[in-house]
Every structure is written in structure tokens, then in C-alpha cells.
N, C-alpha and C positions, 0 to 999 in steps of 0.2 A: 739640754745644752749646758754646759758646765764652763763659767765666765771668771776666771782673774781681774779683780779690781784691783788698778794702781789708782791710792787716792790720798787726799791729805796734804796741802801746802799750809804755806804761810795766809794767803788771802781767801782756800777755798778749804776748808773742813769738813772731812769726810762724812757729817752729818747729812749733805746735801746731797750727796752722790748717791749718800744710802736711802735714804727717803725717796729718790729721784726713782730705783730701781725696786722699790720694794713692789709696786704694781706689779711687773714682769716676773718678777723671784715669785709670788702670787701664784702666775700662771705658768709654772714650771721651767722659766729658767734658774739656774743655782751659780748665785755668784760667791763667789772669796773673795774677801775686801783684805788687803793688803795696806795698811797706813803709812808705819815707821818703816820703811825699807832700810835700817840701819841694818839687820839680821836677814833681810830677803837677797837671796840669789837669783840671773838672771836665768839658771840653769831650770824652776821653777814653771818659766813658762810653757815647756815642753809638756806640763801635763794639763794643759788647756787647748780644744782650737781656737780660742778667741781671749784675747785681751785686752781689755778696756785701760787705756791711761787717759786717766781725770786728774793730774797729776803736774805740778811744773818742780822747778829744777830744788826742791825742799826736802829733804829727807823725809821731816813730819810737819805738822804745822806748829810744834813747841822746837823743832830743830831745824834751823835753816839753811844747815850747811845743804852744799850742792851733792847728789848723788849719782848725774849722768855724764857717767865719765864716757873717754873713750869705749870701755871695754861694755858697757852697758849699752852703748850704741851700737856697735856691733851686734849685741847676741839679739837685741830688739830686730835688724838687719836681717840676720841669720833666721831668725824665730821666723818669719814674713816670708822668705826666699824658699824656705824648705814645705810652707804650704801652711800658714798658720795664718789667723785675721787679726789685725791689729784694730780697733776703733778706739779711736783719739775725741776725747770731748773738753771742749772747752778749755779748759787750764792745760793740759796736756799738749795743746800746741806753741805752748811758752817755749820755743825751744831755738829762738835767734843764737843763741852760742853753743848750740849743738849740731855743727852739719851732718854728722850723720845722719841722726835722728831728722832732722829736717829736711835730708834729701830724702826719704823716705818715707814722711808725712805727704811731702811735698810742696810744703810751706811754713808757714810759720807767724805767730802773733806779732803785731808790730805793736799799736797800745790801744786805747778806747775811752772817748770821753767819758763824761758822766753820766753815770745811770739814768734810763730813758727809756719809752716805751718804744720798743720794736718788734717790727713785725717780721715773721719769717715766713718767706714763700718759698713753699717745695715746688718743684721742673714740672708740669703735669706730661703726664705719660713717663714718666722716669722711672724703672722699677723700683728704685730709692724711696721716693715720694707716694709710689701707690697705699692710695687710702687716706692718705694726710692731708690738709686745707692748709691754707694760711694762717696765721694767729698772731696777736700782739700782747708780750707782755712785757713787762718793765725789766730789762736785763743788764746787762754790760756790753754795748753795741761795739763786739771785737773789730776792730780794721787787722785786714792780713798782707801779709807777703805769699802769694801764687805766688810759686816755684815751678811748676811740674810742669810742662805743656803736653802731658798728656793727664794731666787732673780732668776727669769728667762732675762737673760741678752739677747737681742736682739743687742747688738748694740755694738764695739769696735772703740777707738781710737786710732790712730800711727803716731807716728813722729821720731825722730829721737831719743829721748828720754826712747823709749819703748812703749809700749801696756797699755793701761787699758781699763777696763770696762766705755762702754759711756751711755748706756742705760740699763735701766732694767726694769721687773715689778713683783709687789708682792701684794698681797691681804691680807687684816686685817680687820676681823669678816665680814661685809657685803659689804665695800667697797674695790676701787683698788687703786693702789699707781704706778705712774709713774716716772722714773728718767732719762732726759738725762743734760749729764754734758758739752754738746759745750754750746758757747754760750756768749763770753766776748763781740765778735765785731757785729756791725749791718749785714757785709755781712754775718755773720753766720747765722743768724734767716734769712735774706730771700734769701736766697742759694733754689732755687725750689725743693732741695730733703730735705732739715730740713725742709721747709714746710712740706712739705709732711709726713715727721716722727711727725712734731707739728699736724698737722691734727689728723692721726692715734692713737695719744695718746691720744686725748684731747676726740677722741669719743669713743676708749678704756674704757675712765676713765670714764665715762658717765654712762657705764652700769653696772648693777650690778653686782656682783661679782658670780660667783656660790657658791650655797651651797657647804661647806667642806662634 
């Protein structure tokens, strides 16, 4: 499976994303990591099924100008519709002034206190979560805006702070859309059950979507 990595802000450097994924790339996935989007085109994603945005509204993490415009929301839109898997982690759901893009995640980051041990419980019986346990590590316990009401949520996080939605999934025209929201520290991504959740998503997202 051959995976496009959008990654690189201001708060989240693509050291994390890549360390996070180096398990999987291991075992035969091949990702492209993508940093400075200053020179990337949205035309690009057409030669991947699956695209990972790890990613909020920064160019690079040394350039903070913003780079999801309209027209990058769109082909992100288009890319999904025509039968492609989008999976969104973590920073990549910073996308409150993007309605596109956020109707099409199907939500969106609101903010999160201070780092803190949380736990993440995967839906048991969910094909999302086959394999995965619960686990707690010290993250950045995201609070979201659920948008979709057909988000099928597989996935909850808790800390001391309260409950939200950590994972979900939703389908738009022929493609799938993946979300989960751990994800600031390196032991998050290779914790062997968020493997496991990264796995499952990532060949989730791969396949077509059923007909409506």
C-alpha cells in the first residue's frame, strides 16, 4: 500500500508522524512524507489510495502561513468522492475555518487542556478497533466538534478532563474518511494498540466505500 503523508505544522513536526509510521513502513507499507506544501499540488493525491493528513492549517513548521484554501478543500473533497481514503490524525483535524474540509472530516478540533494521561478505548467488536485494547498515555486530550450524524465513532478518549470522541468513520460519494484524534507524543503513535488502530484504518481507508 503506497500512503501520502501531509505533515509538518507549527506545534506538530514531522519527526513525530515519521517515527509514529516507521513500524508499518517496516512491514510493507510505503509512505511519502510531504512537509513544506509550499511546492506540493493537490493534483498529487491522485497517485495514492490513501492519504494521511497529520497536518493543520501551516505550510511548514518554519512557515506558518496558511495553505488550505478553498481550492485545496475542494480537491481534498473530490480526491474522497471519486473513491480515495482520506485518514486524518491528530493535527490534521485543526480545521475550524475550513468548512470544507470539515464537512468532510466531519468535524473538527475545538482545543485541549494541558497534557495529561489519557486513555483511549477502542468500540469492541468494531472492525476499526479489531485487535486493539485500551491504553493510556500522556497526550494532548483533543475536545472535538462532531459534525456528521452519520460519523460512526469507534473510538473514545478519557482523562480527567471528560470524554470525547477519538475515532470515527464516514464515507463521501465513493470514498472513506478516517479520524482519530491521539496523537501529539511519539509514544502515542507507537503504543502497539494505536498501531494497531493505524493499521486498521489505513486498510479501511483503502477500500472502496459501498454503494449508498
Amino acid at each position: 500500500m503506497k500512503v501520502l503523508v501531509l505533515c509538518d505544522d507549527r506545534w506538530h513536526p514531522a519527526r513525530t508522524p515519521r517515527a509514529g509510521l516507521a513500524p508499518l513502513a517496516a512491514n510493507g507499507v510505503e509512505f511519502d512524507f510531504v512537509e513544506d506544501v509550499s511546492g506540493w499540488q493537490p493534483a498529487q493525491m491522485d497517485a495514492y489510495p490513501v492519504v494521511l493528513l497529520t497536518k493543520s492549517d501551516n505550510v511548514s513548521a518554519a512557515d506558518w502561513s496558511p495553505w488550505v484554501t478553498p481550492e485545496v478543500e475542494a480537491a481534498f473533497a473530490a480526491f474522497v468522492r471519486r473513491g480515495g481514503g482520506l485518514l486524518v490524525v491528530h493535527s490534521g483535524t485543526v480545521c475550524r475555518d475550513a468548512p470544507a474540509l470539515r464537512a468532510l472530516i466531519g468535524g473538527a478540533f475545538d482545543q485541549h487542556p494541558k497534557q495529561c494521561p489519557v486513555t483511549v478505548e477502542p468500540r469492541p467488536g468494531h472492525a476499526l478497533s479489531a485487535g486493539a485494547a485500551a491504553f493510556t498515555e500522556v497526550d494532548e486530550h483533543y475536545f472535538m466538534h462532531l459534525d456528521a450524524a452519520d460519523a460512526d465513532v469507534f473510538l473514545t478518549s478519557v482523562s480527567e478532563h471528560g470524554t470525547q470522541p477519538a475515532g470515527w468513520t464516514r464515507q463521501e460519494g465513493a470514498g472513506r474518511v478516517c479520524v482519530l484524534t491521539p496523537g501529539h507524543n511519539v509514544p502515542v503513535w507507537l503504543h502497539p494498540d494505536f498501531q494497531t488502530l493505524l493499521r486498521n484504518a489505513l486498510v479501511w481507508c483503502a477500500q472502496p466505500a459501498p454503494a449508498a
